[in-house]
C-alpha positions in Angstrom: -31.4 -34.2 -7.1 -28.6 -35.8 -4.8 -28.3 -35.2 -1.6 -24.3 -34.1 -0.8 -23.5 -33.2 2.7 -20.0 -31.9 3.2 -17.6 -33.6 5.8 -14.6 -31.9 7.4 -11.2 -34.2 7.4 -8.7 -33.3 9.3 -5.2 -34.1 7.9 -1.9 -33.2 9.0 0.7 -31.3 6.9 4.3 -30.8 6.6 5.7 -27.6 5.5 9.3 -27.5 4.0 11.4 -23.8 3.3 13.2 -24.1 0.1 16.8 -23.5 -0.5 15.7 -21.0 -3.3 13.0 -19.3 -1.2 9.0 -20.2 -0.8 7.6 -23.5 1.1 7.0 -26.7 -0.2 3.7 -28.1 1.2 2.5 -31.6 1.3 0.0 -34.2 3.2 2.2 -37.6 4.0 -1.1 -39.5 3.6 -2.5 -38.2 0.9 0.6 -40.1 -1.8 1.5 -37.4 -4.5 -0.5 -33.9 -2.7 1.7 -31.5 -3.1 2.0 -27.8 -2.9 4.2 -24.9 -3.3 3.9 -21.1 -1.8 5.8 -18.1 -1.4 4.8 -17.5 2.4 3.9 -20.0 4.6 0.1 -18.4 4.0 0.1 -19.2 0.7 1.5 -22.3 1.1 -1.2 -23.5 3.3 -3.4 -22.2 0.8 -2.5 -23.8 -1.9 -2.1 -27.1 0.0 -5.6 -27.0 1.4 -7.1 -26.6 -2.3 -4.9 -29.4 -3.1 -6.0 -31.8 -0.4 -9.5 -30.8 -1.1 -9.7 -31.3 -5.2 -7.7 -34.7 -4.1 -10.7 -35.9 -1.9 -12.9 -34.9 -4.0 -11.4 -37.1 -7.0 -11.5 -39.8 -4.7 -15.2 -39.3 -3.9 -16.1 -39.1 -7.4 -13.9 -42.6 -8.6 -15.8 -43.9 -5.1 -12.7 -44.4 -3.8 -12.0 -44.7 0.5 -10.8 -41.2 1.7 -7.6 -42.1 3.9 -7.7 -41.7 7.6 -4.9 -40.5 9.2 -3.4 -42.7 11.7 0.0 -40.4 11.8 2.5 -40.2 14.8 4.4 -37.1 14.7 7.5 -37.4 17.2 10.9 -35.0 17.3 13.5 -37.1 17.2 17.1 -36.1 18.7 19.7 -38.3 17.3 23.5 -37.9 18.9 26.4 -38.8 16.4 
């Protein structure tokens, strides 16, 4: 029988409001995790089950999991 411990990975995620309504959810460092939800509760849902089924494809093609080495800075620009 194998021996799987879980391990928690902390990744940062961006949260977008639509034009037509609902958030668009997605982790920068993860390339093509995406997500969708009408509140921003269900939009962190629905990204943390994709991040998660993401990782665990990775795990099973024994693939690296990404680390995040992400700077997130507001940036004021004058024009």
């Amino acid at each position: 029988m194998e021996n799987s411990k879980k391990q928690i990975y902390n990744y940062t995620v961006l949260l977008e409001k639509e034009p037509e309504g609902g958030y668009h959810a997605f982790c920068p460092i993860l390339k093509g995790c995406h997500s969708q939800g009408d509140t921003v509760e269900e939009a962190i849902e629905n990204i943390t089950e994709a991040v998660e089924l993401y990782l665990e494809s990775l795990i099973a093609d024994n693939q690296p999991i990404p680390k995040e080495d992400l700077i997130v800075k507001p940036l004021s620009v004058l024009v």
